[in-house]
C-alpha positions in Angstrom: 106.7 109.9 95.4 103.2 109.0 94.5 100.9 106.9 96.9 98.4 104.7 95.5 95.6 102.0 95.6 95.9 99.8 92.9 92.7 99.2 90.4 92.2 95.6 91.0 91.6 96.3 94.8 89.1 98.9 94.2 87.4 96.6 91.5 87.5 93.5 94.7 86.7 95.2 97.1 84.4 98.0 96.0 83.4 99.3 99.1 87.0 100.0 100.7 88.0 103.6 101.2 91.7 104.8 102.7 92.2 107.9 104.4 96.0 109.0 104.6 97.3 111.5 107.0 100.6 113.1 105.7 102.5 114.7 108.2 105.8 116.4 107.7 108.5 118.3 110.0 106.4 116.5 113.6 108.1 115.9 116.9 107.6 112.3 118.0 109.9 112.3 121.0 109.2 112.1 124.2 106.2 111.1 126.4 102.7 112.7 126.2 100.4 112.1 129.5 97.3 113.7 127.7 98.0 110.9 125.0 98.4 108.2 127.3 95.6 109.1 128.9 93.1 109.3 126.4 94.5 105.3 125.3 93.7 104.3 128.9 90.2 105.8 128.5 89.7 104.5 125.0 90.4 101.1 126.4 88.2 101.3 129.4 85.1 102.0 126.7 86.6 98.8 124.8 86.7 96.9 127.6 82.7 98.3 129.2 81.2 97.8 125.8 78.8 95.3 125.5 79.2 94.9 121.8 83.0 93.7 121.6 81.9 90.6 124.0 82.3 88.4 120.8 84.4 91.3 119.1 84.9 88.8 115.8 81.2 89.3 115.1 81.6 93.0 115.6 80.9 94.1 112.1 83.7 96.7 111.8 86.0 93.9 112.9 84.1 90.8 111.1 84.6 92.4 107.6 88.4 92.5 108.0 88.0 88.9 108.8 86.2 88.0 105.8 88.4 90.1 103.4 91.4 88.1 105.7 89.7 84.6 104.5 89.8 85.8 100.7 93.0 86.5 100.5 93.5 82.7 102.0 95.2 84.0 105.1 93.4 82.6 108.4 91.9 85.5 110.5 92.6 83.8 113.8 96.5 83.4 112.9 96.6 86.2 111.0 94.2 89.0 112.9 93.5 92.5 111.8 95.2 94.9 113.3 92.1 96.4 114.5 91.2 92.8 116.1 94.3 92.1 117.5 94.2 95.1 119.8 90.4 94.6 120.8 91.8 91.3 122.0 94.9 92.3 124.0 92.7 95.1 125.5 89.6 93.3 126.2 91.8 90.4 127.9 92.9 93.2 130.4 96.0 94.2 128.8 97.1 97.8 128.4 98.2 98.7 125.0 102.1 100.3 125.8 103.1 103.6 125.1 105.8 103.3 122.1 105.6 106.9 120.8 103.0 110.0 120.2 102.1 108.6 116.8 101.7 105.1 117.3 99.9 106.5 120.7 97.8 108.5 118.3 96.7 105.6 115.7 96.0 103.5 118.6 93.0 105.7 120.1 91.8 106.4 117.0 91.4 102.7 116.1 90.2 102.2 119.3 87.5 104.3 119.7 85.9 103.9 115.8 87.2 100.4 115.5 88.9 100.7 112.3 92.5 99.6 111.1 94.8 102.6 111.5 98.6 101.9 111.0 101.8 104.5 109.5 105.2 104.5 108.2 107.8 106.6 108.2 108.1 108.2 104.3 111.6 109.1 104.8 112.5 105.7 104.1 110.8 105.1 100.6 112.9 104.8 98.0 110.3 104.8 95.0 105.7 104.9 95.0 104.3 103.6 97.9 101.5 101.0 96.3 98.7 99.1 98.0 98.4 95.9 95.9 98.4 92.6 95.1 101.8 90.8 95.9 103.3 89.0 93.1 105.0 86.9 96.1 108.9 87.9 95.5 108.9 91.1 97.6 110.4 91.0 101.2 109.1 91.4 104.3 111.1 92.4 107.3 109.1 91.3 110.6 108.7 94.2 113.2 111.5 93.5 115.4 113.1 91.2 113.8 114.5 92.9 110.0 117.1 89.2 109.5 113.8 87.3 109.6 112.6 88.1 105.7 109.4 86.9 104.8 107.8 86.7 101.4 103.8 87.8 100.9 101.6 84.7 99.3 101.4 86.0 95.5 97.7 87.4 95.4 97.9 88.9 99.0 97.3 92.8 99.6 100.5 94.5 100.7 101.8 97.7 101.2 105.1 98.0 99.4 107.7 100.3 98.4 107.5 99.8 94.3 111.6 101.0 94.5 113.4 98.8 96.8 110.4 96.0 97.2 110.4 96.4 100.8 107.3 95.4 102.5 105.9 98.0 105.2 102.5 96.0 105.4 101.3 92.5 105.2 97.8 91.2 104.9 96.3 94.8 103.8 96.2 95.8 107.7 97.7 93.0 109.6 101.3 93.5 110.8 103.5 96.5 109.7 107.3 95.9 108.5 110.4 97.2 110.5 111.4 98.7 107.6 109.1 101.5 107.9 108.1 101.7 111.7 108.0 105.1 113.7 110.5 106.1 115.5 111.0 109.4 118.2 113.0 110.3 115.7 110.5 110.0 113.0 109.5 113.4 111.3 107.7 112.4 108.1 104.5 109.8 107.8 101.9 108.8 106.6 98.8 107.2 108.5 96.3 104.7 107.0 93.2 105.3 108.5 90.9 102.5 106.5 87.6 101.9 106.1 84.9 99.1 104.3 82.0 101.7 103.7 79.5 98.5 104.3 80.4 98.6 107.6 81.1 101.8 108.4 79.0 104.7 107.7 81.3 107.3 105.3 81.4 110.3 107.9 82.4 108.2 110.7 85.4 107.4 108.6 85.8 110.8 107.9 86.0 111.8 111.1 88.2 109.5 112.5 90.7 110.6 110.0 90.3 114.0 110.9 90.8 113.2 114.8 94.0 111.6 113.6 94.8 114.8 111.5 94.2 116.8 114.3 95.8 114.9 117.3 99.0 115.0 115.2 98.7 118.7 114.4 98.2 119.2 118.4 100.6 117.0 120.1 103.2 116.4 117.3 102.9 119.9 115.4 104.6 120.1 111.6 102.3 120.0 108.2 99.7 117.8 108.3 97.1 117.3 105.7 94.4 114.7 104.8 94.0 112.3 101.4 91.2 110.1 100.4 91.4 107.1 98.1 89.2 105.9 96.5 88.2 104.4 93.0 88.0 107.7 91.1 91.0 109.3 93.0 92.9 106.0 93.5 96.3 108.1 94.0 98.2 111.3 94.8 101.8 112.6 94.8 103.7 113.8 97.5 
């Protein structure tokens, strides 16, 4: 299985960078206090900081917006991911507890306000791409798999090249069922992305490597750390 960014979003969007966690053989069952824990804290600095009063101007959170209106999908309808849970949690809502991994990618996109999703590899069935939607690939709403969608044609998914399936709308907006963790989950990958004109390239760094290392702690198995980026635009697994 390869995973890769294709060319023609490097060349539009020159300053984007993707970190992938790969993690094989974890334990995503069962409840994790210390992880629940550090979400409620992360949330309480979301919720105290000054900065994420008018969160859309944030610029970690405003350049997902303007990348949103390019590819012609409103960011208000359609928020980051990122954006979507600065709202819930600044509006007093505590993010729930789904599983250790999902708990994991939630802090980290929390606390460096950056999109940070995963899926579960076991289901791929040829290259997982990030690219341009020709518009005739399906996506299965979280939730709700008899519900298929189709991308707009030009819109930056994550698809599975072999079956079609989409695990990610809108670059970072909603993930698929299709792909979604599960306790029973074992193998993933975690985006952790990054627009380097907003984000200062070690920061990015190291909020990869928290993910990385909150996995290794509180999920165990293989875990290792990828960078894409235009010269190194894909790997295999």
């Amino acid at each position: 299985m390869r995973i890769e960014i294709a060319k023609e979003v490097f060349e539009a969007y020159p300053y984007y960078r993707r970190y992938v966690v790969l993690a094989k053989g974890v334990n995503n069952d069962g409840p994790d206090e210390e992880l629940e824990k550090m979400l409620r804290a992360e949330e309480l600095a979301v919720r105290k900081n000054g900065d994420l009063e008018n969160f859309k101007e944030h610029p970690r959170i405003n350049v997902w917006r303007e990348v949103f209106k390019d590819m012609k999908l409103n960011p208000n309808r359609f928020p980051p991911s990122v954006a979507n849970l600065v709202k819930r949690v600044r509006a007093g809502k505590d993010l729930p507890f789904v599983n250790k991994l999902v708990c994991i990618f939630n802090i980290v996109s929390l606390r460096y306000l950056v999109p940070c999703g995963g899926d579960d590899l076991s289901v791929v069935k040829g290259d997982l791409l990030l690219g341009r939607a020709e518009g005739s690939e399906a996506y299965r709403p979280l939730g709700k798999p008899e519900d298929i969608e189709n991308p707009t044609p030009g819109e930056i998914i994550l698809y599975d090249t072999g079956s079609k399936d989409v695990f990610c709308r809108g670059w970072c907006w909603k993930n698929g069922d299709s792909s979604k963790i599960m306790p029973e989950t074992s193998w993933v990958a975690i985006n952790v992305d990054g627009m380097m004109n907003a984000i200062p390239f070690e920061e990015h760094e190291k909020a990869a490597f928290e993910v990385a290392n909150l996995v290794k702690q509180r999920c165990g198995g293989n875990v290792s750390v990828k960078l894409l980026c235009p010269e190194e635009n894909w790997f295999e697994v």
